[in-house]
C-alpha positions as CSV (number, residue, x, y, z in Angstrom):
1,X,0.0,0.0,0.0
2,X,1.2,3.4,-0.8
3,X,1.7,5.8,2.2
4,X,0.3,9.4,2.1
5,X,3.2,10.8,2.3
6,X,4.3,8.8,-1.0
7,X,0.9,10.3,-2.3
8,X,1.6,14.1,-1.6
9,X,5.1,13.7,-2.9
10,X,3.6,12.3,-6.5
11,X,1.0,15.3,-5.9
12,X,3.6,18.4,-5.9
13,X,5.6,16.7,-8.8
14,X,3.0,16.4,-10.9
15,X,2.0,19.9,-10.4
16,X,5.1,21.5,-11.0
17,X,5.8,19.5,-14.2
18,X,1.8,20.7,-15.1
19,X,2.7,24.4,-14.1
20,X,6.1,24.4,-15.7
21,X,4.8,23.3,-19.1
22,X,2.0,25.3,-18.7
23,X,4.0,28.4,-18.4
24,X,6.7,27.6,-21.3
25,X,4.1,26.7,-23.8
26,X,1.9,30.0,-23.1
27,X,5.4,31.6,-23.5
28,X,7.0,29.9,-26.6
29,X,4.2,28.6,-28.5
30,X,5.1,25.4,-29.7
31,X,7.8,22.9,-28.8
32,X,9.9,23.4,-31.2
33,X,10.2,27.2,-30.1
34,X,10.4,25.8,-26.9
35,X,13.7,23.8,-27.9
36,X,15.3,26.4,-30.3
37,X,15.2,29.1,-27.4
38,X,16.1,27.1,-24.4
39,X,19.1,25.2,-25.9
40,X,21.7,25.6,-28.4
41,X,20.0,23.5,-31.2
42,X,19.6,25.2,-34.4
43,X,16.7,24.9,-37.3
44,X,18.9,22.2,-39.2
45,X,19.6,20.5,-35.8
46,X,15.6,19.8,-34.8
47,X,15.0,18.9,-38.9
48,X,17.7,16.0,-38.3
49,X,16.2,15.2,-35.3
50,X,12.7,14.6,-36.8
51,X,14.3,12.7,-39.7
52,X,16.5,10.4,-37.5
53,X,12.2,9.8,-35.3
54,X,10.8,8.9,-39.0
55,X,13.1,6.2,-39.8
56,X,13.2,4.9,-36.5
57,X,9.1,4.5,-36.8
């Protein structure tokens, strides 16, 4: 059985994730804007990137 304590701790977590991707998509938009202004990856990086996900699936 899972504790309460175990419950409240799963609780906060999953409400700052929520409220933290919340708050960057109502600020960049989309996830790739999300990606190009948070980290050094470039247009042509994210295009390779969704190639490389293609041929994997």
């Amino acid at each position: 059985m899972v504790s309460f304590e175990a419950l409240v701790n799963w609780t906060i977590l999953v409400a700052l994730i929520s409220s933290t991707t919340s708050y960057l998509f109502m600020r960049y938009g989309t996830f790739r804007n999300i990606v190009l202004n948070l980290t050094d990856f470039t247009e042509s990086d994210i295009q390779k990137i969704r190639g490389w996900i293609r041929w994997k699936l």
